[in-house]
C-alpha positions in Angstrom: 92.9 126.0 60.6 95.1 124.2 63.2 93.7 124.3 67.1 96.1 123.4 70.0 95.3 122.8 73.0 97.6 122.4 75.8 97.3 120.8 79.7 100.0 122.1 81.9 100.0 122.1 85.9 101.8 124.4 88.7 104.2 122.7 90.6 102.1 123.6 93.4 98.9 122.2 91.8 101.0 118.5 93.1 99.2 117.3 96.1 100.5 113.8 96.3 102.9 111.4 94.1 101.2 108.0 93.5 103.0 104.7 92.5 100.3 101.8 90.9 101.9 98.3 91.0 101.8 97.4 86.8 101.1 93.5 89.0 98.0 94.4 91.1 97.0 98.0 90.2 97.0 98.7 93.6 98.0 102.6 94.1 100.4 104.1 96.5 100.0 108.0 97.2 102.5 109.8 99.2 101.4 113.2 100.3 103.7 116.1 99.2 104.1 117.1 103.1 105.2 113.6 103.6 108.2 112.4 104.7 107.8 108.9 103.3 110.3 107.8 100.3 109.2 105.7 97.4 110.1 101.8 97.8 111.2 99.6 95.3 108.2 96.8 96.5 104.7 97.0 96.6 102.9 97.5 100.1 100.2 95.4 98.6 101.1 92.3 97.0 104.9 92.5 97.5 105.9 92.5 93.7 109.5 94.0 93.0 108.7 97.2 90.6 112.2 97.0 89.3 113.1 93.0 89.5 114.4 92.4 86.0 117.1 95.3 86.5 118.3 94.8 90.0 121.3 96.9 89.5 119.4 100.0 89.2 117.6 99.7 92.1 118.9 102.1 94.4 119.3 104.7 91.5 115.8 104.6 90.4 115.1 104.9 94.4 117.7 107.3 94.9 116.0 109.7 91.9 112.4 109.4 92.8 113.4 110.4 96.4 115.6 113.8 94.6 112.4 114.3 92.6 109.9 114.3 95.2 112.3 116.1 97.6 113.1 119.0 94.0 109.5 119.4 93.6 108.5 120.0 97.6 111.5 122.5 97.8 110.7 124.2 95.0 107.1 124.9 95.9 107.8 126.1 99.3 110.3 128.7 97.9 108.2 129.1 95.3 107.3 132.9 95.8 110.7 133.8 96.3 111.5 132.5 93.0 110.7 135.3 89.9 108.6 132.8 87.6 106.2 130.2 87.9 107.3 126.4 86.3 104.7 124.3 85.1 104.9 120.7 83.1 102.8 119.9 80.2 100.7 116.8 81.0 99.0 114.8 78.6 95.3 115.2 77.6 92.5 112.9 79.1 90.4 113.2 75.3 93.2 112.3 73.4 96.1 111.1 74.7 98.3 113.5 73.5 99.8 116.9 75.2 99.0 119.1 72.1 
């Protein structure tokens, strides 16, 4: 016998997006409702997150701003829309999304 089990969250279910410095571990959270946009630097101890590729810089920036900005527009529209999205998340026991 095979079991599955699955983690999945709402888009909704999002309350913040946080950002931990790989340097420090020190976590940024940015609210949902917030109007802040994801830097490239850490507020703590001032490490570059994406120093050995400076060239992508200002995409990486650009697409976590699209993606926070995606996932807040689609929540607030989200019972006009006619289904509801989830992601499938990895499992805390094992590691693994299945």
């Amino acid at each position: 016998m095979v079991i599955e089990k699955r983690h999945s969250i709402t888009l909704d279910e999002i309350n913040a997006f946080q950002f931990e410095c790989k340097k420090c571990r020190v976590k940024t959270i940015i609210p949902v409702t917030s109007d802040v946009q994801p830097t490239g630097v850490c507020r703590h101890c001032g490490a570059t997150w994406f120093a050995p590729m400076p060239q992508i810089v200002g995409v990486v920036q650009m697409a976590l701003s699209n993606f926070m900005e995606a996932v807040t527009t689609i929540v607030s529209h989200s019972k006009e829309i006619g289904c509801v999205f989830s992601v499938e998340i990895k499992g805390e026991e094992d590691g693994e999304g299945t």
